[in-house]
C-alpha positions as CSV (number, residue, x, y, z in Angstrom):
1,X,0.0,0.0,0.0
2,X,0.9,3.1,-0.8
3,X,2.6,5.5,2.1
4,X,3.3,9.1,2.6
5,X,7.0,10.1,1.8
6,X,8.2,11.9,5.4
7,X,9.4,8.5,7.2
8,X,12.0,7.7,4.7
9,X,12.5,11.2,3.8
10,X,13.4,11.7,7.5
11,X,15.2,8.3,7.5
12,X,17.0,9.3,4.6
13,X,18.1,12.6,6.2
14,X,19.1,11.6,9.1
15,X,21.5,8.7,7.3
16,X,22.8,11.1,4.9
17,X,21.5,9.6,1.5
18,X,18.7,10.5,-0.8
19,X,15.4,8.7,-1.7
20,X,15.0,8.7,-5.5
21,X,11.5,10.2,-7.5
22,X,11.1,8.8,-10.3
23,X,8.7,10.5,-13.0
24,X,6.1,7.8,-14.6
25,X,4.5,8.0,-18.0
26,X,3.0,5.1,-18.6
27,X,2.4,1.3,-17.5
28,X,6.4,0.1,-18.6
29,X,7.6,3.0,-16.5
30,X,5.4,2.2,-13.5
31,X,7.1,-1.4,-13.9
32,X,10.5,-0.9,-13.8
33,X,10.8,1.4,-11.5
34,X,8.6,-1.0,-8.8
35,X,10.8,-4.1,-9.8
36,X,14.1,-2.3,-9.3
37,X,13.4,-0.7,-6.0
38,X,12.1,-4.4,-4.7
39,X,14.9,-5.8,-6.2
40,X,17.4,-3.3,-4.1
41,X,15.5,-2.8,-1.3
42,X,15.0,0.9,-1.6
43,X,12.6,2.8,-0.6
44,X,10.8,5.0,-3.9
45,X,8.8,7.7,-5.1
46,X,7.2,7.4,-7.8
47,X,6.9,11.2,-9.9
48,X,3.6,12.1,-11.6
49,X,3.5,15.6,-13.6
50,X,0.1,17.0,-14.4
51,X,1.2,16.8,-18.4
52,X,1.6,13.0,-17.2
53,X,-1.1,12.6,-15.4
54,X,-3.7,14.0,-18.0
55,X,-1.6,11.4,-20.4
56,X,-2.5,8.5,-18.5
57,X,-6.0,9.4,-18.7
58,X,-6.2,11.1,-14.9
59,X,-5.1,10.6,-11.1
60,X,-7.9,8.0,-10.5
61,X,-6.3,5.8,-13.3
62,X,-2.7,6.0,-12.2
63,X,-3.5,5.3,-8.5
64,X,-6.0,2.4,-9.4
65,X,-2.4,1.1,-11.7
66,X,0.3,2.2,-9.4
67,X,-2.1,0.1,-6.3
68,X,-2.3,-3.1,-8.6
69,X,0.9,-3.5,-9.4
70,X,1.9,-3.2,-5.6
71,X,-0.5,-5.7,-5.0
72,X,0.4,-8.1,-7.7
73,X,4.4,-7.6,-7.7
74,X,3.9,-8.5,-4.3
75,X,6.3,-5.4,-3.8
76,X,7.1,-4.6,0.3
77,X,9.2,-1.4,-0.2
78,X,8.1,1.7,0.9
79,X,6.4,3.7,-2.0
80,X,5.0,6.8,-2.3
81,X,2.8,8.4,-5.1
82,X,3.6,11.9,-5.6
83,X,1.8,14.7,-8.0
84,X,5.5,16.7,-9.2
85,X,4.7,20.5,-9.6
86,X,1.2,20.4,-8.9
87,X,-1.2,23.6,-8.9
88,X,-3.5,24.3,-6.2
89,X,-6.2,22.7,-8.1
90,X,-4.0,19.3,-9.0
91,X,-2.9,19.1,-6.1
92,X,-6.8,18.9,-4.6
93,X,-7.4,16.1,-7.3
94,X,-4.8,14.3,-6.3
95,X,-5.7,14.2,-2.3
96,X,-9.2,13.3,-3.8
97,X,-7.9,10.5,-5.9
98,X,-5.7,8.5,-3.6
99,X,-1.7,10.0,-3.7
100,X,-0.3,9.5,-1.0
101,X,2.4,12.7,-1.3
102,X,1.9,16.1,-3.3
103,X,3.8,18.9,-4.5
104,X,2.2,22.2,-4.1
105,X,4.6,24.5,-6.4
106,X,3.8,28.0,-5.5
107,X,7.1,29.5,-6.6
108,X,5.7,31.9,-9.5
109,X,3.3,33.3,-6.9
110,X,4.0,36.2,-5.3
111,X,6.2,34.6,-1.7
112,X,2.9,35.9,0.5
113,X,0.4,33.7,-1.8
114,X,2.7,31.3,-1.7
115,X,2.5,30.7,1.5
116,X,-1.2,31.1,2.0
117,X,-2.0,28.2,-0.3
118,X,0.6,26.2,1.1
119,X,-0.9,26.7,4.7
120,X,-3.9,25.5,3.2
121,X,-2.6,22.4,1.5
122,X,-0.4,22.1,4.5
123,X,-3.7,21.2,6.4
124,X,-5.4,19.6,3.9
125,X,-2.0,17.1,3.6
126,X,-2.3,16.4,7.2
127,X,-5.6,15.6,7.9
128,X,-5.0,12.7,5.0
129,X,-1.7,11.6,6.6
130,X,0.2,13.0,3.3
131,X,3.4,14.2,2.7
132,X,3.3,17.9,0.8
133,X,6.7,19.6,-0.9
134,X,6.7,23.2,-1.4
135,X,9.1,25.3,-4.0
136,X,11.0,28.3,-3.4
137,X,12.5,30.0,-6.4
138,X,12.2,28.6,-9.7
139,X,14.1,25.9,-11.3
140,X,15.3,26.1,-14.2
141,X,14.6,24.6,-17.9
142,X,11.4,23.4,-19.0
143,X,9.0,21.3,-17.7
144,X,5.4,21.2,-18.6
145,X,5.8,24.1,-20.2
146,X,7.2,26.2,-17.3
147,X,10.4,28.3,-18.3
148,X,13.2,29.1,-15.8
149,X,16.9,29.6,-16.0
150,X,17.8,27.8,-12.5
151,X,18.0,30.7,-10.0
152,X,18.9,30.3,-6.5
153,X,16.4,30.6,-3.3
154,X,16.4,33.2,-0.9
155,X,16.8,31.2,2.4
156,X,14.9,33.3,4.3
157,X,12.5,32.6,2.2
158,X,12.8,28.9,2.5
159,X,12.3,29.1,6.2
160,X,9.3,31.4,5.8
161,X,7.7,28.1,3.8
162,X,9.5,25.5,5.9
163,X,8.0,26.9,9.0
164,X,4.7,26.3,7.3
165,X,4.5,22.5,8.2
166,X,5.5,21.1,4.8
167,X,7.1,17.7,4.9
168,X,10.4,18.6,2.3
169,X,11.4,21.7,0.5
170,X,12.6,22.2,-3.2
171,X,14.6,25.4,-3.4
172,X,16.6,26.4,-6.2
173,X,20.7,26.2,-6.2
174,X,21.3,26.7,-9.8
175,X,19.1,23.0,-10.9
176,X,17.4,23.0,-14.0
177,X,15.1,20.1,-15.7
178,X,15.8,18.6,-19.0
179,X,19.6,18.4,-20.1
180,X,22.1,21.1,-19.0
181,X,23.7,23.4,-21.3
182,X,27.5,23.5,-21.9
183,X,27.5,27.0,-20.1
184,X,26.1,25.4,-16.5
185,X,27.8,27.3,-13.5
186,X,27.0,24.4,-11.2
187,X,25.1,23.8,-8.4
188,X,25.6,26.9,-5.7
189,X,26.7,24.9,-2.5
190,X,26.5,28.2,-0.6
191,X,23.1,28.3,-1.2
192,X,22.4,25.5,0.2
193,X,24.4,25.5,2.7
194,X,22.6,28.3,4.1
195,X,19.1,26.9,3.5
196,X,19.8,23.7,5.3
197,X,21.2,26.0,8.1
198,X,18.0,28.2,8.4
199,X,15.6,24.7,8.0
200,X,17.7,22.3,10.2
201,X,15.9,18.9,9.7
202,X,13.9,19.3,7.4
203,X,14.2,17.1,3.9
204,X,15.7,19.0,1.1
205,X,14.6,18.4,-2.5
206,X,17.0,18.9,-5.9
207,X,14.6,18.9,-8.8
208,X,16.8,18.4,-12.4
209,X,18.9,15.1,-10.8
210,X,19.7,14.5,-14.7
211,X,23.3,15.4,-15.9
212,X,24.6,16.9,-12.2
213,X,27.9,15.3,-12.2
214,X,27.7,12.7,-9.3
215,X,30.3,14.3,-7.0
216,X,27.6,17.5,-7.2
217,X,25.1,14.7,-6.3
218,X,26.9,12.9,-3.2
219,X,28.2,16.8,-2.0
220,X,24.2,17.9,-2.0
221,X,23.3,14.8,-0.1
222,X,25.7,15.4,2.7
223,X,24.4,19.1,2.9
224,X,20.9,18.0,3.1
225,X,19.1,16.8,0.0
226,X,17.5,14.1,1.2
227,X,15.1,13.8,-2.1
228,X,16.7,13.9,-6.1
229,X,13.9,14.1,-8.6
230,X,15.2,11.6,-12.0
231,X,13.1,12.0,-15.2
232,X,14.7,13.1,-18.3
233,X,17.7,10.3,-18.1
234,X,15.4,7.5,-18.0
235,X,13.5,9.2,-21.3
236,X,17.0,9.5,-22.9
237,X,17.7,5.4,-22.3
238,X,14.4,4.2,-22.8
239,X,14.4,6.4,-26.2
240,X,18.0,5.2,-26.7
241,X,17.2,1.3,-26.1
242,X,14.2,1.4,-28.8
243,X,15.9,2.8,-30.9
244,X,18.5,0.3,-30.9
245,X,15.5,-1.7,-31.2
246,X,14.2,-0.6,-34.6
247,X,17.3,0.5,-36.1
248,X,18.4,-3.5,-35.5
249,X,15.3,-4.3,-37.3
250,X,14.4,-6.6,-34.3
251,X,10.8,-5.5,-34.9
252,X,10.7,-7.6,-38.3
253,X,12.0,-11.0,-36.7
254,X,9.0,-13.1,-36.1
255,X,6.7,-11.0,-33.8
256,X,8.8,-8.5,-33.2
257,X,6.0,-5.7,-33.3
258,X,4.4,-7.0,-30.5
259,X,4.5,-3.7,-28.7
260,X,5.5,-6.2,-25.9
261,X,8.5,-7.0,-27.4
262,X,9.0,-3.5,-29.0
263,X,9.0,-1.5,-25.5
264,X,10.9,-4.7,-23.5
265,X,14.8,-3.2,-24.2
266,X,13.6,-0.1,-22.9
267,X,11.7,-1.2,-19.8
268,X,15.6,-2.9,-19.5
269,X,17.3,0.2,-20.0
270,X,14.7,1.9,-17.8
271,X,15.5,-0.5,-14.7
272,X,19.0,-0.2,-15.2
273,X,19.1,4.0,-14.8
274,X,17.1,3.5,-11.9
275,X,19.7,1.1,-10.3
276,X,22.7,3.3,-11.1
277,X,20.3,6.4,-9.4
278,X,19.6,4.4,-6.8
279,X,23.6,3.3,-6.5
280,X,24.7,6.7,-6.3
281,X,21.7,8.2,-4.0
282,X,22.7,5.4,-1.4
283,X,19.2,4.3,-1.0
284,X,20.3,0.5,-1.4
285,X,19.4,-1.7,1.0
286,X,17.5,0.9,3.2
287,X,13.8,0.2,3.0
């Protein structure tokens, strides 16, 4: 069964490693990712984006999958369903359909409406037994649409949201989602530094976890992220794995269309990203 994200976010805190979300598309996804984190004994999150959601036909339909597969993969791990980036609205459909974990991103609101919807998501989260992450300052790149060139937090800020009663923080240090242009600065450790100062014990979150070198990765762990978002890299192997596929002309050998054959190198590739994240984020072993 499906459980709210703040034990093994605090576990994962206080151990000093980091609790991997990974973003779901579809029923392959949903798959591998389960399999691997049984397979290591790691606790997971699984990632849902609103563009995703609406994809996979709505939040009813991805927690009557993500609960059937638990069930029937027999999986023990600790998992939590979490809307990524939700809006006020998303993240009231998601508490109606079953998550067990949102993500209120109020960071293009003014800081004061910010923090008035979080409050009330904040209560809403906790009457359910949820976990809720908030965003402060924008990170960059694209996702769903949403523009931002990876700016850094204010950590008063931060604390002015942390106090709030959410369960983890995102703030910006420089992140962005989607690949990372040649011209990166890195990740600003100072930043940080100074947010996890102001927040003490609370779970950060580092949104973008594709294409930060892994010394960036292990340095922001021991400062505090407790929780590294993975999406893009799995798209980039499962894309990279079917194409192999194709270009091998595997789908022309005997029933190779099958789309059960067709998506099986990349449901492969998918499990094996997740292991390396996993590897790195020291979650091994830990559920």
């Amino acid at each position: 069964m499906l459980v709210s994200a703040k034990e093994m976010l605090t576990k994962a805190k206080a151990g000093k490693y980091a609790v991997g979300q990974f973003n779901i598309n579809n029923l392959e996804w949903t798959k591998s990712i389960l399999l691997t984190a049984q397979e290591l004994n790691s606790p997971v999150i699984l990632g849902v984006s609103e563009g995703a959601g609406k994809y996979m036909t709505g939040y009813k339909t991805v927690v009557g999958m993500v609960n059937g597969m638990l069930e029937e993969l027999n999986i023990t791990v600790p998992v939590a369903l979490h809307l990524d980036h939700g809006s006020y609205e998303g993240c009231l459909k998601c508490v109606e359909a079953g998550f067990s974990s949102i993500m209120f991103d109020g960071s293009h609101y003014p800081i004061d409406e910010n923090i008035e919807k979080t409050k009330e998501l904040v209560k809403i989260a906790n009457e359910k037994g949820m976990s809720i992450e908030a965003e402060v300052g924008s990170i960059g790149g694209e996702e769903d649409g949403v523009i931002g060139k990876g700016e850094c937090a204010d950590p008063n800020e931060c604390k002015s949201i942390a106090d709030l009663g959410v369960t983890m923080l995102a703030a910006g240090i420089g992140n962005i989602h989607g690949k990372y242009p040649d011209n990166w600065e890195g990740l600003s450790f100072e930043t940080l530094d100074a947010i996890q100062k102001l927040t003490g014990d609370m779970p950060l979150v580092l949104h973008g976890g594709t294409g930060i070198p892994e010394d960036m990765i292990k340095k922001a762990i021991s400062l505090g992220v407790a929780k590294i978002n993975v999406n893009t890299e799995c798209q980039l192997a499962f894309a990279e794995a079917t194409r192999k596929y194709i270009e091998d002309k595997k789908d022309l050998e005997g029933k190779g269309f099958d789309p059960r054959k067709l998506l099986a190198p990349g449901a492969e590739a998918i499990k094996a990203t997740v292991k390396e994240k996993m590897e790195l984020f020291g979650s091994v072993g830990k559920a």
